[in-house]
C-alpha positions in Angstrom: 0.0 0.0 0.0 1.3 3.4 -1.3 1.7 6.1 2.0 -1.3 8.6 1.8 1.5 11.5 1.6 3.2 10.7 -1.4 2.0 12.1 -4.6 1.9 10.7 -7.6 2.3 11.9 -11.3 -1.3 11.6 -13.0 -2.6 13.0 -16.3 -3.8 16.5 -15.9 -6.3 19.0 -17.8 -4.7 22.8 -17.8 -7.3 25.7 -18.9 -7.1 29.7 -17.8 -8.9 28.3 -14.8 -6.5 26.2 -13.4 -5.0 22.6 -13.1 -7.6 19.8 -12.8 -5.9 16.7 -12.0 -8.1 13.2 -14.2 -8.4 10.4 -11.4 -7.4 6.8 -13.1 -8.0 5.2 -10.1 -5.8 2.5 -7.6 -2.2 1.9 -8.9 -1.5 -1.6 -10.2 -0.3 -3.6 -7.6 3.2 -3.8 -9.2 3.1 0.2 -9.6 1.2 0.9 -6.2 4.6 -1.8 -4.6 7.7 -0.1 -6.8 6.3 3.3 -5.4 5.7 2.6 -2.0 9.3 1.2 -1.9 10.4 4.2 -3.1 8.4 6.7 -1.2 10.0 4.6 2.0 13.3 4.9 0.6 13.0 8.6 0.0 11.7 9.1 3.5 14.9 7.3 5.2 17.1 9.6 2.9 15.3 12.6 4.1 15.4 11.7 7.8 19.2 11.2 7.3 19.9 15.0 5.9 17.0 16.5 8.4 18.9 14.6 11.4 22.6 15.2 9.4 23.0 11.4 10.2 25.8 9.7 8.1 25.2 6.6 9.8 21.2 6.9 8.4 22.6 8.3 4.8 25.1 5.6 4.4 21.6 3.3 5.5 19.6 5.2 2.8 21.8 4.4 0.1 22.2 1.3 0.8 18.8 -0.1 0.6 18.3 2.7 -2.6 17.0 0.1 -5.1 18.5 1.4 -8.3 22.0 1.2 -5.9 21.1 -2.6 -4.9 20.1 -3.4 -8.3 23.9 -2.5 -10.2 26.3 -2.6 -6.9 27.5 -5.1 -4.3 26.8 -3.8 -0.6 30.5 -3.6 -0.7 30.6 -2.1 -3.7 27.6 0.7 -2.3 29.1 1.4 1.3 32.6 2.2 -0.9 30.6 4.5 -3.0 29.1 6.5 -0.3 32.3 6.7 1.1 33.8 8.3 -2.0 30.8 10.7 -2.5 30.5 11.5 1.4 34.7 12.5 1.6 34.2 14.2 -2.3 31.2 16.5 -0.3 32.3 16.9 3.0 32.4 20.7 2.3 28.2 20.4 2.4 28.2 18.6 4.9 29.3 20.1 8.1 27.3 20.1 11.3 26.8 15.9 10.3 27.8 13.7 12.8 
């Protein structure tokens, strides 16, 4: 079941008046599983930079599916490495 705070894209009707969003209906359940797992996944991520968690980032992208689908978890936690000590500049105050 998809979170009832994400938003999805649907097809919409634009006139002078406004946007008017055309209901389709429920998600397939393969669409309505592949976005609740990302809506989940982009909810740790946030958590991590709202709580400037490495720990919780270096989580996030490990369980990112697109990560986990090319990359070993060896090959993801030396990735994050790379990108965390290529950024450190943005990222003061994490702990």
């Amino acid at each position: 079941m998809v979170p009832k705070e994400v938003a999805t894209p649907l097809p919409t009707f634009v006139d002078r008046n406004g946007f008017h969003p055309v209901p389709v209906g429920a998600l397939p359940p393969g669409v309505a599983a592949r976005t609740a797992a990302l809506a989940y996944h982009q909810a740790l991520a946030a958590e991590a930079i709202l709580r400037k968690d490495l720990a919780l980032l270096r989580h996030a992208i490990l369980v990112d599916p697109n990560a986990s689908a090319m990359l070993t978890t060896i090959q993801i936690r030396e990735m994050t490495d790379e990108m965390i000590k290529a950024n450190k500049g943005y990222l003061k105050g994490y702990k």
